[in-house]
Wavefront OBJ file of the C-alpha trace (Angstrom):
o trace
v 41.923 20.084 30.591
v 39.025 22.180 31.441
v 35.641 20.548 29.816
v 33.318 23.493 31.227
v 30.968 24.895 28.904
v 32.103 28.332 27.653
v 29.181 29.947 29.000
v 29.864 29.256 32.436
v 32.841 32.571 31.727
v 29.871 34.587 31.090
v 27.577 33.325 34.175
v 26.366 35.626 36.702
v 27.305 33.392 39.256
v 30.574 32.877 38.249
v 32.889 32.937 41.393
v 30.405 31.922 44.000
v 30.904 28.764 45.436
v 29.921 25.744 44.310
v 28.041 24.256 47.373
v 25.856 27.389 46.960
v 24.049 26.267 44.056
v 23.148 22.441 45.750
v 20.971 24.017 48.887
v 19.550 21.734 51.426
v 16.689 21.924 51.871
v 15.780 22.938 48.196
v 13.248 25.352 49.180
v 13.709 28.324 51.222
v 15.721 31.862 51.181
v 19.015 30.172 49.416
v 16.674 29.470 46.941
v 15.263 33.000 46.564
v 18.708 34.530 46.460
v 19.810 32.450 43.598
v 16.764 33.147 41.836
v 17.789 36.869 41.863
v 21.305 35.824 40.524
v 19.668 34.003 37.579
v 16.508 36.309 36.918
v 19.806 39.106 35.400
v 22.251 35.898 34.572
v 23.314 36.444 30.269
v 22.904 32.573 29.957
v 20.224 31.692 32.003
v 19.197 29.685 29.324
v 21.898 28.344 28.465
v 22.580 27.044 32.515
v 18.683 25.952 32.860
v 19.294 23.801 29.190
v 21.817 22.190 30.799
v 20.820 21.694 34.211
v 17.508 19.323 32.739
v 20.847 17.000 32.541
v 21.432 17.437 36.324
v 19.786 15.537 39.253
v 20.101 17.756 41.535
v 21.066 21.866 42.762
v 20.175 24.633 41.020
v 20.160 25.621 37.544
v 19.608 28.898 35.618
v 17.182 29.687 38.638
v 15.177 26.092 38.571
v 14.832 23.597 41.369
v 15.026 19.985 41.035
v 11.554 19.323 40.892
v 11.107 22.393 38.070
v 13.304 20.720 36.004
v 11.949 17.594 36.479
v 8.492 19.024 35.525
v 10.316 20.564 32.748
v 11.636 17.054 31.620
v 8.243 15.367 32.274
v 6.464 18.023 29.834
v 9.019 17.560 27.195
v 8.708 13.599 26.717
v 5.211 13.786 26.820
v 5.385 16.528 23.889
v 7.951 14.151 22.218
v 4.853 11.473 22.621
v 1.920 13.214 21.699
v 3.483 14.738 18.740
l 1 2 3 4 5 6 7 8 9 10 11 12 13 14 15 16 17 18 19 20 21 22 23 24 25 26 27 28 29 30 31 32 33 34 35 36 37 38 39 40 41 42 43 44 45 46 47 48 49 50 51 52 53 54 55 56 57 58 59 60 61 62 63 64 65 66 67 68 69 70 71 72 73 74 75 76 77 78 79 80 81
């Protein structure tokens, strides 16, 4: 049964490998290049949304750490609203 989110068929990076989106280190030219991939992606949005539910890789053209700022921003909104 395939439990993929239907957006993933409209993803720029559809077909690339997996392991390409979890660089090591996080930082650095894999990083840029993926960037590029998400910066024209249809549902960049939709990939970053979901990748604030991820620990690690990237994610509709976010790092870790970006979507842990992300994260961090968004409780604190939650808590000062």
């Amino acid at each position: 049964m395939d439990t993929a989110p239907t957006w993933r068929a409209e993803a720029a990076c559809r077909g690339l490998p997996t392991r390409a989106f979890f660089p090591d280190p996080e930082e650095g030219p894999s990083v840029d290049l993926l960037r590029i991939i998400c910066e024209a992606c249809p549902v960049r949005e939709e990939c970053a949304e979901a990748g604030l539910r991820q620990a690690f890789g990237i994610w509709g053209g976010l790092t870790t750490r970006e979507r842990r700022r992300i994260r961090r921003r968004r409780r604190y909104m939650r808590v000062s609203a």
